[in-house]
VEXZAMI-308247 format. One record per residue (C-alpha): x, y, z. Coordinates in steps of 0.001 Angstrom, whole numbers. Example, Ala and Ser with C-alpha at 12.3 -4.5 7.8 and 13.67 -1.06 7.14 Angstrom:
{X = 12300, Y = -4500, Z = 7800};
{X = 13670, Y = -1060, Z = 7140};
END
This chain:
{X = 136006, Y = 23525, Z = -154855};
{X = 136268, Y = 19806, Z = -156139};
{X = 133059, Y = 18112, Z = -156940};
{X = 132124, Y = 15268, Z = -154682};
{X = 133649, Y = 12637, Z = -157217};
{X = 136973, Y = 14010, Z = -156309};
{X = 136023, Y = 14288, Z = -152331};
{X = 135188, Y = 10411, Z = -152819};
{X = 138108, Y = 9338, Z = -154247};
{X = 140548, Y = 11390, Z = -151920};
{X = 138015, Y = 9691, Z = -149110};
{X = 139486, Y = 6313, Z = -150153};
{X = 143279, Y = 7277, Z = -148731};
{X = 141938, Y = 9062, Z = -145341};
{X = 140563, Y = 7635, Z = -142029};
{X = 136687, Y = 8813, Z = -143421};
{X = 133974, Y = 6930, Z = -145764};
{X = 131935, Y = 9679, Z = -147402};
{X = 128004, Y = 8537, Z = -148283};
{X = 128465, Y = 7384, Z = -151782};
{X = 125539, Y = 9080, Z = -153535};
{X = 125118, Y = 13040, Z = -152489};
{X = 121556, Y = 13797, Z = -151798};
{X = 120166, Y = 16178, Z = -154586};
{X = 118235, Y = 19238, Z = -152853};
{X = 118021, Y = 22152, Z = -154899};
{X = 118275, Y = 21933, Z = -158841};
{X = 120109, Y = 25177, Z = -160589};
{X = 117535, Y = 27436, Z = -161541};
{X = 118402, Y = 30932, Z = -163261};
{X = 115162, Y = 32395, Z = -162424};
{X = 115890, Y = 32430, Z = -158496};
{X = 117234, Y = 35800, Z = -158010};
{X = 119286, Y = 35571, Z = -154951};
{X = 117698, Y = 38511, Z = -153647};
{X = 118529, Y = 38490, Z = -149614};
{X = 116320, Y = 36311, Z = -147319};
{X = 115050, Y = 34375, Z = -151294};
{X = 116185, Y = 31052, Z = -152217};
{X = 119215, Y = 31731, Z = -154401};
{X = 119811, Y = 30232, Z = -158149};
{X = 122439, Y = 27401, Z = -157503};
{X = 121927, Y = 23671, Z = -157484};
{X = 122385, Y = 21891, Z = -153797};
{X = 123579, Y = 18646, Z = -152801};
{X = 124286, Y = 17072, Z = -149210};
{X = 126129, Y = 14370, Z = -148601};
{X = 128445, Y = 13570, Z = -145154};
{X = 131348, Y = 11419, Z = -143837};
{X = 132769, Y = 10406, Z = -140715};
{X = 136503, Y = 11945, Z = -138974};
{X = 138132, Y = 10781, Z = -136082};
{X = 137725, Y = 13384, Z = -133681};
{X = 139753, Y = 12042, Z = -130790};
{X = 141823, Y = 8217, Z = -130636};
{X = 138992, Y = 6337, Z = -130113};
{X = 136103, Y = 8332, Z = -131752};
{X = 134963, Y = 9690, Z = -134451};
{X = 132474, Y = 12219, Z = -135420};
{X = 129550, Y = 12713, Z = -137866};
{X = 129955, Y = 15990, Z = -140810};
{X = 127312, Y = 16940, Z = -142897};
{X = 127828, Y = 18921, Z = -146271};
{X = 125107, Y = 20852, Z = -147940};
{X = 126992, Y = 22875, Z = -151094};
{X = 126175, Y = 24617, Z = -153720};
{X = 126864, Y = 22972, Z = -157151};
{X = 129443, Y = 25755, Z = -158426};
{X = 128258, Y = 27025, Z = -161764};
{X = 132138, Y = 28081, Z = -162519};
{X = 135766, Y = 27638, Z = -161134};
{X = 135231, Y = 30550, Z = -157670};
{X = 135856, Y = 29256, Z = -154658};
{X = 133269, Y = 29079, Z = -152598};
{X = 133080, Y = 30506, Z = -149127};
{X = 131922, Y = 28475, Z = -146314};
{X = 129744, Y = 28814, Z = -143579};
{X = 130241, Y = 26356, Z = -140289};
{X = 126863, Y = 25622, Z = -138491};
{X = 126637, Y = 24719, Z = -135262};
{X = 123270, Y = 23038, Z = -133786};
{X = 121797, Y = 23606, Z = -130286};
{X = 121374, Y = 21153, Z = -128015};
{X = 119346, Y = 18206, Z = -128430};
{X = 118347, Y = 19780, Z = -131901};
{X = 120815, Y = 17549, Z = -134602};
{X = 121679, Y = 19521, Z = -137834};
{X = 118956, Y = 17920, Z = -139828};
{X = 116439, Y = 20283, Z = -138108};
{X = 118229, Y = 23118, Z = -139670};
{X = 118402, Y = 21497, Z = -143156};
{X = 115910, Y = 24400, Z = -144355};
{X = 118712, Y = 27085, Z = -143258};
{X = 121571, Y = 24721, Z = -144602};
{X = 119782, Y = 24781, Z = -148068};
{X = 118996, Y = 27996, Z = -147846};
{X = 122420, Y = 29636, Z = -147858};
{X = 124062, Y = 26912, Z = -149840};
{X = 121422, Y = 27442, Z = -152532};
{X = 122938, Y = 31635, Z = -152546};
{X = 126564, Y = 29766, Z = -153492};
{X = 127894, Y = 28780, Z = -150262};
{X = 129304, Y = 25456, Z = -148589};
{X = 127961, Y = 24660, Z = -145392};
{X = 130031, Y = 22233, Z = -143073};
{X = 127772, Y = 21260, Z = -139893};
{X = 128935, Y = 18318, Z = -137721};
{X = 127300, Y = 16501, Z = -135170};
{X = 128323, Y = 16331, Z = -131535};
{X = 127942, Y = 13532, Z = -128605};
{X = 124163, Y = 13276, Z = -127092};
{X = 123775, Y = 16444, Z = -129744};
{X = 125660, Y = 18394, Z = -126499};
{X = 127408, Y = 21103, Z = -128814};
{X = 129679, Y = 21987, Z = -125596};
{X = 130923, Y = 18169, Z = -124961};
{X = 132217, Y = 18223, Z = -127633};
{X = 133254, Y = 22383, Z = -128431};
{X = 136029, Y = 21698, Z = -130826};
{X = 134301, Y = 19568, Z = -133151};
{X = 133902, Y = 22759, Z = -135259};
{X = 137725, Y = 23122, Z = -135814};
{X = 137402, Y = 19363, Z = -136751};
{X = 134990, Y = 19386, Z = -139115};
{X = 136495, Y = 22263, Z = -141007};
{X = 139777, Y = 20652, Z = -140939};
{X = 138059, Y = 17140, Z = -142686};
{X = 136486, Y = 19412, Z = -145361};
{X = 139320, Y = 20909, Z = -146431};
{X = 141138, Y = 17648, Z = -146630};
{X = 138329, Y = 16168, Z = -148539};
{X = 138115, Y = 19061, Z = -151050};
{X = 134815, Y = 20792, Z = -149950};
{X = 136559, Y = 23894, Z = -148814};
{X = 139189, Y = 25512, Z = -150633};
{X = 141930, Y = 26934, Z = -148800};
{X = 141811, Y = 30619, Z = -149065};
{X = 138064, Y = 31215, Z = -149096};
{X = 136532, Y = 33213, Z = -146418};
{X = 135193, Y = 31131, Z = -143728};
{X = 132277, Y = 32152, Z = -141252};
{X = 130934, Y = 30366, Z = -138058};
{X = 127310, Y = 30563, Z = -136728};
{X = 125225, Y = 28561, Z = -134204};
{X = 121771, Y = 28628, Z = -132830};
{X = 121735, Y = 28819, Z = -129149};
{X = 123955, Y = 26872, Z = -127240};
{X = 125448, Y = 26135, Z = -130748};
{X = 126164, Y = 29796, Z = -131013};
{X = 128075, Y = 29725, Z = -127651};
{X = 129950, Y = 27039, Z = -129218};
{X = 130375, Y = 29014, Z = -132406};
{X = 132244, Y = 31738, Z = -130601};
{X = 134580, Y = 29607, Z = -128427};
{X = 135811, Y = 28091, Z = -131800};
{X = 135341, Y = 31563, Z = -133016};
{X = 137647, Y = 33208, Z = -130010};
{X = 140816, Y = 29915, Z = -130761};
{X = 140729, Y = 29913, Z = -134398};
{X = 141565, Y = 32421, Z = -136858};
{X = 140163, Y = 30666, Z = -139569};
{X = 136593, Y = 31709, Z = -139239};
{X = 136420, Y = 35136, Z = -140660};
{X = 133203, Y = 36123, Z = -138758};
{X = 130492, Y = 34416, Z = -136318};
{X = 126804, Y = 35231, Z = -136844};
{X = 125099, Y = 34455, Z = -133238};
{X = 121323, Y = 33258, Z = -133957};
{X = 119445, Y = 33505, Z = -130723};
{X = 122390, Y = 32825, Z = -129101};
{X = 124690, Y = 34393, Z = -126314};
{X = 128838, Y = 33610, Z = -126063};
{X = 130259, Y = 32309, Z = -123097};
{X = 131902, Y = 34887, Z = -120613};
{X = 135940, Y = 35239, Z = -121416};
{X = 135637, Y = 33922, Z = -124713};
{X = 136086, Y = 37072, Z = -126710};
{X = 139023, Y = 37353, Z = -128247};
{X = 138077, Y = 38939, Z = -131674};
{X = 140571, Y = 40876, Z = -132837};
{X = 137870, Y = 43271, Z = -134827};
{X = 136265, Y = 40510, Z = -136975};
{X = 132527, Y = 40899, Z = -137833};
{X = 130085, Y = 39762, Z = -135547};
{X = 126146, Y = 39701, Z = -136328};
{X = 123708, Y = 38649, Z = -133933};
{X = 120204, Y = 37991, Z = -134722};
{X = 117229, Y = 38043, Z = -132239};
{X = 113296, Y = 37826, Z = -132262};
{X = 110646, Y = 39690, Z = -130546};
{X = 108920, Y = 36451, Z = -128914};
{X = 111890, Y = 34251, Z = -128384};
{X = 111490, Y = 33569, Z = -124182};
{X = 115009, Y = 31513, Z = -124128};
{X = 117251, Y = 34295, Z = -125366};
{X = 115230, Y = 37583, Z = -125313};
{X = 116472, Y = 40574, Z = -127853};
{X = 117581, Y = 42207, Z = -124508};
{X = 120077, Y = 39883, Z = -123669};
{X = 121230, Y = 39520, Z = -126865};
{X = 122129, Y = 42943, Z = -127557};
{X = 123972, Y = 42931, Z = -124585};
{X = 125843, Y = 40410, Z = -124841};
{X = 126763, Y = 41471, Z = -128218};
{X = 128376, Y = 44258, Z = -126573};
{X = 131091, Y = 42945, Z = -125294};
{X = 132600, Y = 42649, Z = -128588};
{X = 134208, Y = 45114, Z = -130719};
{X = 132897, Y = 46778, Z = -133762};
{X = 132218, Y = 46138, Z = -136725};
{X = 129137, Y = 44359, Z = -134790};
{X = 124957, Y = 44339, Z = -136335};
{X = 122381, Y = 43699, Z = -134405};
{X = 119178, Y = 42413, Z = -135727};
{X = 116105, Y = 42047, Z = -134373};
{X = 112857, Y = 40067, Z = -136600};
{X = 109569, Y = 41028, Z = -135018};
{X = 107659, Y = 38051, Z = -134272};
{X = 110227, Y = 35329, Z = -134328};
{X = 110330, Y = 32768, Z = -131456};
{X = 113383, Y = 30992, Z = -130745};
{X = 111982, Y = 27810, Z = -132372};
{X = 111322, Y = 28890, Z = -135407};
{X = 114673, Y = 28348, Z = -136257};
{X = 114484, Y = 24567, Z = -136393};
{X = 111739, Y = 22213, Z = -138317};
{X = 109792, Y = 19447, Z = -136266};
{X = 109392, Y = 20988, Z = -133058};
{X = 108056, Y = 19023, Z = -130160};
{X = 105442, Y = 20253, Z = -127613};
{X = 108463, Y = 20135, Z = -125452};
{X = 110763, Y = 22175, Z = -126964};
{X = 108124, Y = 24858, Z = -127584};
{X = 106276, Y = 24800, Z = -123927};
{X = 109791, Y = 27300, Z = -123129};
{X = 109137, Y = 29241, Z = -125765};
{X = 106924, Y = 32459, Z = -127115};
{X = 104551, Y = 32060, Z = -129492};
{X = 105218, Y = 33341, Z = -132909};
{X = 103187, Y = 35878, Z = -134510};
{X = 102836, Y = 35497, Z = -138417};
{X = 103887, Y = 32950, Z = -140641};
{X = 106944, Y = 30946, Z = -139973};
{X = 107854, Y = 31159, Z = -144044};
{X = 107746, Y = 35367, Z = -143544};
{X = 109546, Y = 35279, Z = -140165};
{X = 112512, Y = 33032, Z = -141860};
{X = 112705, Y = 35266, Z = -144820};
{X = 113444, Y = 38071, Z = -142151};
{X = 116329, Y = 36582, Z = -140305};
{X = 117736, Y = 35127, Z = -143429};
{X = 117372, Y = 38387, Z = -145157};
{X = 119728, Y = 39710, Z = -142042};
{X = 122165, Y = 36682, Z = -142356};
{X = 122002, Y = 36271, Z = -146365};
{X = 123428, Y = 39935, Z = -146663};
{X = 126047, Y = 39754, Z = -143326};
{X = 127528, Y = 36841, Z = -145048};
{X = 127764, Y = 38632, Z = -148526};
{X = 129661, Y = 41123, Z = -147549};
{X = 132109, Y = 39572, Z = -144650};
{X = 132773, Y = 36654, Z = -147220};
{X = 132212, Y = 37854, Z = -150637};
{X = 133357, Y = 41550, Z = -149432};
{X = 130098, Y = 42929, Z = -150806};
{X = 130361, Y = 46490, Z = -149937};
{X = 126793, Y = 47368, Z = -150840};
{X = 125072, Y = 44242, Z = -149156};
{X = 126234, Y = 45959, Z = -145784};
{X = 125243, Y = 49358, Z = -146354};
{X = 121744, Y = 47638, Z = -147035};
{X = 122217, Y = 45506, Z = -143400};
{X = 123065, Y = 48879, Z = -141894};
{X = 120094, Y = 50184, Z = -142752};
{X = 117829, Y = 47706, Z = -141620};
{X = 119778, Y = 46774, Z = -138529};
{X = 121865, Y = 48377, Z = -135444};
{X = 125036, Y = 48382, Z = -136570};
{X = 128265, Y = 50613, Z = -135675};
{X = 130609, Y = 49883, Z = -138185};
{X = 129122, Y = 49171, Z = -141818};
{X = 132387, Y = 46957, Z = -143178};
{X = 134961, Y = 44845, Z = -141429};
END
């Protein structure tokens, strides 16, 4: 992966203008283990550009990356938001797995409408990789929260790209489920009212194995996303615990799905396997 110097000055011969000074998020520090669902060791920044999209618009991508301590590639993540939740309410998660040596590539979409705009995904990955933030050949995973995890997996079902989608709170769209036996993980919690652990098992169903199915007791849908409103949580259960231990749970989940789909970390699945449903315990 080329350092954002390199993105910048490749930025100066393509249709895009990438923020000049990366935000700094996370320092490098050795003594963060990395342990699943923990902060991991690597430095962060952020930083994001604009694409054209379509011929007479563009589109907003955001880039929160680990700063890599070597020359490995690093595999990327693609985040999709819900609706009217933009990504910068998920900056906590974006942090969170760059921080374990990940880039994650999370554009915007129109009215912050994920499905106006469903292939903004393929987009955004596209841009990266032009730009230098993903290197070609690295695994690459898609995930979204709600609607942005219906999203996820139409871009997951038309592009063989992503490598696996991980479905927080969320539900695909029917006939979109053309997998082809790539991983899927969904992730659900025991208060969330808008997509209850019953429907999101069976809706994980419908794909194929290897699937995982996790389930974090006392998570409400919400508690995905920083600065909720009154409104957004009036639809919603009410959490029971703290919102730091039920995030450590779903990340734990999600921390060790993407080690082993994208770093092919045998062991970090036999650990998911034992702490979630799963019926197949490697792609």
């Amino acid at each position: 992966m080329r350092l954002p110097v390199f993105a910048c000055a490749i930025a100066l011969l393509t249709p895009c203008c990438i923020s000049a000074d990366p935000d700094p998020r996370l320092s490098f520090d050795a003594t963060r283990t990395g342990v699943a669902g923990t902060t991991g060791p690597f430095g962060v920044l952020h930083t994001l550009w604009h694409a054209q999209s379509r011929v007479t618009e563009a589109i907003v991508i955001e880039a929160t990356y680990a700063v890599p301590i070597d020359e490995t590639p690093l595999p990327t993540v693609v985040f999709i938001h819900r609706g009217d939740v933009p990504p910068a309410r998920y900056q906590w998660l974006q942090d969170h797995i760059a921080s374990r040596g990940y880039t994650v590539i999370a554009p915007r979409h129109f009215a912050t409408v994920p499905i106006l705009e469903a292939d903004n995904a393929q987009i955004a990955l596209d841009s990266a990789t032009e730009l230098g933030f993903v290197t070609p050949g690295t695994k690459i995973a898609i995930a979204g929260h709600a609607l942005g995890g219906t999203v996820a997996a139409l871009n997951f079902a038309a592009d063989d790209r992503f490598a696996g989608l991980a479905l927080l709170a969320a539900t695909p769209a029917p006939g979109n489920l053309r997998q082809r036996d790539r991983p899927v993980l969904a992730i659900a919690g025991t208060q969330d009212e808008k997509v209850t652990p019953d429907l999101s098992r069976t809706e994980l169903e419908r794909f194929t194995a290897p699937r995982w199915f996790g389930l974090v007791d006392g998570m409400n849908h919400y508690a995905w996303t920083d600065e909720n409103t009154e409104r957004d949580l009036a639809g919603d259960g009410n959490p029971l615990g703290d919102i730091g231990r039920l995030r450590r749970d779903a990340t734990r989940l999600l921390d060790l799905w993407l080690d082993g789909v994208l770093r092919d970390d045998a062991a970090a699945l036999a650990e998911l396997a034992l702490i979630a449903d799963a019926e197949a315990s490697a792609p």
